[in-house]
N, C-alpha and C positions, 0 to 999 in steps of 0.2 A: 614850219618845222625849223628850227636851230640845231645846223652842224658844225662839229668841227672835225677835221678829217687830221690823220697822219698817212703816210707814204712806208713803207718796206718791203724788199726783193729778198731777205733772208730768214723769213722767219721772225724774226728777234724785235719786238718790241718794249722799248719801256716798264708803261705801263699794261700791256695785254697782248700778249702774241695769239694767233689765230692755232698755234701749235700747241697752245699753254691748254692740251684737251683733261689733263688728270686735275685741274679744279674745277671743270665742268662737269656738267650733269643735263643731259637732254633730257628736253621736259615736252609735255604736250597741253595745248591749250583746251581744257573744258570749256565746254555750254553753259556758262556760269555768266551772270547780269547782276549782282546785285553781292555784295558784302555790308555785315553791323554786327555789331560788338554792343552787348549790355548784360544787362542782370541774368538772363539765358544765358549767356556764354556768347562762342562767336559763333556766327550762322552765313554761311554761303546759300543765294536763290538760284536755281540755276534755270533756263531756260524754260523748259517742262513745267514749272512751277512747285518742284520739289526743293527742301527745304535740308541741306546738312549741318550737322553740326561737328562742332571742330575744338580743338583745346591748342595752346602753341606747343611746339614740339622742344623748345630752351625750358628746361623748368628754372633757368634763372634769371628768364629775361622778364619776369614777372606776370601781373596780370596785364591783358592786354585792354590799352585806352577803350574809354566808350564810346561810342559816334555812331549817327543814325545811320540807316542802310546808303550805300555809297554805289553808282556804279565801279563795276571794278571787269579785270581782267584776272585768272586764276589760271597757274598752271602747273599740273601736275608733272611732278620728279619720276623720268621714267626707270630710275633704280628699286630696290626692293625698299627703300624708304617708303616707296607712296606720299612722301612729303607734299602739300600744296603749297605756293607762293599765291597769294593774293595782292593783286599790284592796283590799288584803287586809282583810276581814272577819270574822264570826263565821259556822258553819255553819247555822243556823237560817235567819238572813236571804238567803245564798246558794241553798241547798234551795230555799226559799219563791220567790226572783229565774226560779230554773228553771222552776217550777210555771205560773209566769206566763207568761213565756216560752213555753213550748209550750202556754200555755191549758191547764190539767190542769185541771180542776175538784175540788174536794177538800170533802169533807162537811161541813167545820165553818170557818163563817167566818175567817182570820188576821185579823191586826191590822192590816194593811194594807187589808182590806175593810173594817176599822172605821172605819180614819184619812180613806178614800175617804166613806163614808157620814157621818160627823160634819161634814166640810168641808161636803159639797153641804149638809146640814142645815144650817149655819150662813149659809148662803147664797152661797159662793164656788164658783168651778171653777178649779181648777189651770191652766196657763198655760204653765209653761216648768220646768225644774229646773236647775241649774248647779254644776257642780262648781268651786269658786271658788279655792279657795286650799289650801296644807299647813304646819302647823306642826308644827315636829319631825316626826314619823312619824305624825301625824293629818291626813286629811283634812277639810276641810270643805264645805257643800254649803249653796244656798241655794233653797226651795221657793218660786214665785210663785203666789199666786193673787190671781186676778181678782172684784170682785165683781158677781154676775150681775145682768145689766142696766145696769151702771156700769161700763164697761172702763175704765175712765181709774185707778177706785181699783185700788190693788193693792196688795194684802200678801206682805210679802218673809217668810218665816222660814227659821231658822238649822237644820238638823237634821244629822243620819250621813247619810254617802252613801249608807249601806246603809239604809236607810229611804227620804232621797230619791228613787234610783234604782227600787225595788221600788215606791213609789206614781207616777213615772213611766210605769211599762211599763203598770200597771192602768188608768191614768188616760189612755195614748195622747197621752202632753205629750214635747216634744222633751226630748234630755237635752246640755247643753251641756258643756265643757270650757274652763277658760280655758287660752287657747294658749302663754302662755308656760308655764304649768304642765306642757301635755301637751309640749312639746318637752325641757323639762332632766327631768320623771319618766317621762318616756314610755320603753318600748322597741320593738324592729322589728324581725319575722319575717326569721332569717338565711336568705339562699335557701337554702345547702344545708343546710340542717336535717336533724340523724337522726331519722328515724324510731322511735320505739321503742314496738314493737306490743306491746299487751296478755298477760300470761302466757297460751298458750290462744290465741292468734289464727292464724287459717288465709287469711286474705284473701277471707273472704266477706263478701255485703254487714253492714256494722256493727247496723242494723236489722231484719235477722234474729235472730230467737232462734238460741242454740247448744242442744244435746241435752244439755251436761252442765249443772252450778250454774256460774249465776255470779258470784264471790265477791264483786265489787265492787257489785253490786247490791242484795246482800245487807248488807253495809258498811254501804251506803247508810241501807236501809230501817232499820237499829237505827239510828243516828244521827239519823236524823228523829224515830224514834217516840219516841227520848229527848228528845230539844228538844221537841216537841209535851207532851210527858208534866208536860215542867217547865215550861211554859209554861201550862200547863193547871192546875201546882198538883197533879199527882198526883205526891208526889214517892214513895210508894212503887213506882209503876210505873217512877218514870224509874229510880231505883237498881235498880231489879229489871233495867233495857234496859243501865243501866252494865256492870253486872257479865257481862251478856248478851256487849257489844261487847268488853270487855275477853279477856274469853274466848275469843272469836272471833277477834282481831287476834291473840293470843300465838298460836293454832295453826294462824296462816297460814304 
C-alpha cells in the first residue's frame, strides 16, 4: 500500500478537508465481483449471480469503452440518485471486500487485519474514507484518521480505493464519494434490465445449494487460493493453482 499523509488541527485543508461534507455523498458498497462493457451495454455480476444492467448517468460523457468483465468494487450513492460508481480493481482485493462484507471469518489474518491492527497500535482510529478524485483511468481515495483522545488532530492519507474501501467495511467508518465525481462516472440501473440467469438456473431460491457442481464457485475458490498463495510467497503453490485455473477455464 502507497501513502501519503498530511497533518490538520483546524479543519482546513488544501486539497480536502474532512469538513468539506456538501461534496460528498455516502455511499454503500454492493455484492458486486465482476463489471464489462460491450455490444449489451454495461453489465454489473454481482455475487448471487445476478446479472444488472446499467447505461452512464453523463449523457455527454459518451459511450462507455469496451473491455472484458473486470473484477471491480461498486458502490452505490446513498442519495435519491441511486447512482453506482464502479471502481475496477484487482481480484484479491475484491474477494477479501466480499469476505468482509458477509463477516466470513478466514484462518489467517489479511493485510487488511494488519493495516486495522498497526493504526490502532499507533494510536489512531479511522474516521471517514472518501473516494476523492480520478486521473486518467485511476481512482483516488483519501483514509482519515483520528487521534485517540484528540479528535481535533487528524491525519489524512492518500491510498487505492481498494485498500481504502476494504479497511472501511472492517473498521465500520462511513465511505464517501465526491459528487461531482459520482454523477459524470457514475452509472444507473436501466428499469428494464435483462435478466440473464446463470447457466443451470431453475428459479429456485439463489442461496440454496443446487445438487450438481457449481462451476463458478469453483472459479472462485482457484482464484482466491492463487492470490492467497502469492501473497503468501508460496509461489510454487500459486503456479501449481495457475495452471490449475487455466485448465479449468479452457474446458468450461
Amino acid at each position: 500500500v502507497k501513502c501519503g499523509s498530511s497533518f490538520y488541527s483546524d479543519g482546513n485543508l488544501a486539497e480536502d478537508s474532512i469538513q468539506d461534507d456538501e461534496n460528498y455523498i455516502n455511499s454503500t458498497v454492493l455484492e458486486a465481483v465482476e463489471v464489462k462493457s460491450g455490444a449489451d451495454g454495461f453489465m454489473i455480476t454481482m455475487r448471487d449471480g445476478r446479472h444488472i444492467k446499467c447505461e452512464h448517468n453523463n449523457a455527454d460523457g459518451g459511450h462507455l469503452p469496451d473491455y472484458a468483465p473486470q473484477p471491480a468494487i461498486v458502490l452505490k450513492m446513498d442519495d435519491d440518485s441511486n447512482l453506482l460508481l464502479p471502481i475496477i480493481v484487482l481480484e484479491l482485493p475484491c474477494a477479501m471486500l466480499m469476505e468482509a462484507v458477509r463477516n466470513i471469518q478466514v484462518a489467517r489474518p489479511t493485510v487488511y487485519n494488519v493495516m486495522k491492527d498497526m493504526i490502532e497500535l499507533m494510536g489512531y482510529q479511522p474516521k471517514l474514507v472518501r473516494i476523492t478524485k480520478r486521473v486518467h483511468e485511476a481512482y483516488f481515495a483519501r483514509l482519515y484518521l483520528a487521534k485517540v483522545f484528540s479528535g481535533s488532530l487528524i491525519c489524512s492519507l492518500d491510498v487505492r480505493p481498494s485498500d481504502a474501501i476494504n479497511l472501511a467495511v472492517r473498521c465500520q467508518v462511513p465511505i464517501q464519494v465526491n459528487k461531482q465525481l459520482a454523477y459524470c462516472d457514475g452509472v444507473r440501473i436501466v428499469k428494464e434490465a435483462m435478466r440473464l440467469p446463470l447457466k443451470g438456473f431453475k428459479g429456485l431460491s439463489l442461496d440454496r445449494p443446487e445438487s450438481g457442481t457449481c462451476t463458478e464457485a469453483e472459479e472462485f475458490v482457484l482464484v482466491r487460493s492463487m492470490m492467497v498463495a502469492a501473497v503468501e510467497e508460496r509461489y510454487n503453490d500459486a503456479a501449481r493453482l495457475r495452471d490449475q485455473l487455466s485448465k479449468f477455464r479452457s474446458s468450461k
